[in-house]
C-alpha positions in Angstrom: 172.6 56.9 110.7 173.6 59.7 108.2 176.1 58.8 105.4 177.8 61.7 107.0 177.5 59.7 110.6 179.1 56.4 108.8 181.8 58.4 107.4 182.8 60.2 110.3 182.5 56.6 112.7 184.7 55.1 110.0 188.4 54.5 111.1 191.1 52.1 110.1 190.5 49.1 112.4 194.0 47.4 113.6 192.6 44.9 116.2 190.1 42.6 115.5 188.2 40.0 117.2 188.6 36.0 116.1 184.9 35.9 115.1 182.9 34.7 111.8 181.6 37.3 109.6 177.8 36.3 109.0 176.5 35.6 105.3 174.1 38.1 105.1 176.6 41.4 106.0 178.9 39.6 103.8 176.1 40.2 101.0 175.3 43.5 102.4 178.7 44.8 101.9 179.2 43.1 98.5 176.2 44.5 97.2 177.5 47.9 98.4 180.7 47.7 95.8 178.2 45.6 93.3 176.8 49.2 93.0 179.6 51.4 93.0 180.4 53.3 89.9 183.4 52.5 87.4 184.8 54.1 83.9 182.7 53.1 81.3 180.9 50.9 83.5 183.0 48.4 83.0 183.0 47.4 86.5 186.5 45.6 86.3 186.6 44.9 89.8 187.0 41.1 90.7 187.3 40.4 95.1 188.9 37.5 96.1 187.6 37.1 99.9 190.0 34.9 102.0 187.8 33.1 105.0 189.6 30.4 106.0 192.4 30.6 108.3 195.0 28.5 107.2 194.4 30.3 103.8 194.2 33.9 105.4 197.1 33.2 107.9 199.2 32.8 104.7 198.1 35.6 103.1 198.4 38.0 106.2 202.0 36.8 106.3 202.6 39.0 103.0 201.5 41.6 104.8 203.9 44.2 107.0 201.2 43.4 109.8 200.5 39.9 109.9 199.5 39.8 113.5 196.6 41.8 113.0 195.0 41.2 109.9 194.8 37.2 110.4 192.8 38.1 113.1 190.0 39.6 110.9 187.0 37.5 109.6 188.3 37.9 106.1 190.9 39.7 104.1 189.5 40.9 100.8 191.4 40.9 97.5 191.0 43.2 94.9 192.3 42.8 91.8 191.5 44.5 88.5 190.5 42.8 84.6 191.4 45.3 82.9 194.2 47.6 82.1 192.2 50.5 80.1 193.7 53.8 80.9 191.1 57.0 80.8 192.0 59.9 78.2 193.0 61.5 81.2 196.0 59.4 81.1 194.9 57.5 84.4 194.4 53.4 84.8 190.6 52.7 86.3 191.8 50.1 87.9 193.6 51.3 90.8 190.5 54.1 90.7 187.2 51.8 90.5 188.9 49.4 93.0 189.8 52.1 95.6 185.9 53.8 94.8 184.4 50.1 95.6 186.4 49.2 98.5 185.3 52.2 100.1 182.1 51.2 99.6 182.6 48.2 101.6 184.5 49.9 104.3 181.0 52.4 104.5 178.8 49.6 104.2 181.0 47.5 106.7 180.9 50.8 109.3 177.1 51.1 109.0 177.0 46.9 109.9 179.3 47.3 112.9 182.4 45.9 111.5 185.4 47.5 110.9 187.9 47.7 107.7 191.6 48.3 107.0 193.4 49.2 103.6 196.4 47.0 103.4 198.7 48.7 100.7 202.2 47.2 102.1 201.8 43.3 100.8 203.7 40.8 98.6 201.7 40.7 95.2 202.7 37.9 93.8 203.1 35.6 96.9 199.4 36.6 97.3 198.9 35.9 93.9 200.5 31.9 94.1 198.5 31.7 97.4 195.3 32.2 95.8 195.7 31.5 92.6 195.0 34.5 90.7 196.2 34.8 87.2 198.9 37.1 85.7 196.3 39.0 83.7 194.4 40.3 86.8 196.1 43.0 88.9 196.2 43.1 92.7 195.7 46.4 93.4 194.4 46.3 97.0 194.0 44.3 100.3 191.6 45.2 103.0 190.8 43.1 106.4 187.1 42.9 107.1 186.1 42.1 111.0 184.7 42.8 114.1 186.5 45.4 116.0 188.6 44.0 119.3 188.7 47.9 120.4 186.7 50.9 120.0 188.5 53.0 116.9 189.9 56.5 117.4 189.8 59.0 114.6 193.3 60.9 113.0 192.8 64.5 112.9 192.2 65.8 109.6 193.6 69.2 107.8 190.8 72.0 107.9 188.3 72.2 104.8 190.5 75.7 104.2 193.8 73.7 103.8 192.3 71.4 101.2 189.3 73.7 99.0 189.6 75.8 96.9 187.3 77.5 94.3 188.3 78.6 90.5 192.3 78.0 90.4 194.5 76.4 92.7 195.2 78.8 95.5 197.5 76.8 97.8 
């Protein structure tokens, strides 16, 4: 399968099956945002994965869709180290966490599980759940799993309504 291929199979999963995630896909898609780039190659990302279901029960119930994502073999937290901000005036944390979660949800497509981005959580009840320190930023959430259902793709704009070449022309 073509990166292209995983892309385009990729979709935010919302059902999942009650099943394990093996070891070695775990590795496989850890590996995957091991590798991703970061700012300085500072790599600042730290993932807290949540297994266990009394543990990820809790933490799905700071989410706005609890039902669904204790469902998933795991729900991945991930935080940031660091609070550099680029000279472009931009944190990398919310930037080198969003680049290596996608390369989890890639590497999760190509492995035949599915992935979604949970942005609407409770940070700091996560937080006392699992016992993350002050200094580390949550920025993200994503359930990991085996899909329950096949996915189905959101339409996208057309390459016209989002390119353009040599000054903005929107």
């Amino acid at each position: 399968m073509s990166i292209l291929d995983i892309i385009q199979k990729r979709h935010s999963c919302r059902s999942y099956q009650d099943k394990e995630i093996e070891k070695d896909k775990l590795d496989k898609i850890f590996e995957a945002a091991r590798l991703a780039p970061s700012a300085r190659n500072f790599q600042d990302w730290r993932f807290v994965v949540v297994t266990n279901k009394e543990v990820k029960s809790k933490v799905a119930e700071c989410t706005n869709r609890p039902e669904v994502f204790e469902k998933a073999g795991a729900i991945i937290v991930a935080c940031s180290n660091m609070d550099y901000v680029m000279k472009c005036g931009q944190a990398i944390g919310p930037i080198d966490i969003s680049i290596a979660l996608e390369h989890i949800s890639l590497q999760a497509t190509e492995l035949g599980l599915g992935t979604c981005w949970i942005g609407s959580f409770e940070t700091e009840k996560v937080r006392e759940i699992l016992s993350i320190p002050q200094q580390a930023a949550i920025i993200e959430l994503m359930a990991l799993g085996y899909p329950a259902e096949p996915g189905k793709q959101n339409t996208r704009l057309a390459i016209e309504e989002i390119l353009c070449f040599d000054k903005w022309e929107f």
